[in-house]
Steps between C-alpha positions, in 0.01 A plus 500: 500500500623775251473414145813566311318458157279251313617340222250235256301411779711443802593756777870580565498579890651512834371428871554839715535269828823327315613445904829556634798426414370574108567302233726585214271685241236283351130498309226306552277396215140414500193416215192351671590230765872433366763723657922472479764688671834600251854695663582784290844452609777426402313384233149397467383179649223306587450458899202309482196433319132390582304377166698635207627322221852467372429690184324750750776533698710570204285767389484653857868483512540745219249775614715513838813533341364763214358689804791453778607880535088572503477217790830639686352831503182417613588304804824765603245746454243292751776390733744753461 
């Protein structure tokens, strides 16, 4: 599971067994037991989430879209 970065706690991340066909680019998010799933594109969007908050969520929301060229990069550069 590569680690794109860690932000306030929670790690930004990706699975490297994402299966075939892949999915459109996306970042998983975990802190302890809770974890959610956002697309980076279009635009970002929660997939689904497991024990956050909405205010969470919210929060969560704007670290993936501050860091969607970082996120993009990271998984292109894992997946070509």
């Amino acid at each position: 599971m590569p680690v794109v970065f860690r932000e306030r706690g929670f790690r930004f991340f990706f699975y490297s067994n994402e299966g075939i066909p892949r999915e459109p680019v996306h970042i998983h998010v975990e802190k302890d037991d809770p974890e959610a799933k956002f697309w980076v594109k279009p635009n970002a969007s929660l997939a689904y989430n497991d024990g956050y908050d909405a205010r969470t969520l919210r929060n969560l929301l704007e670290m993936v879209e501050a860091n969607r060229e970082r996120i993009e990069r990271a998984r292109n550069g894992s997946f070509g």
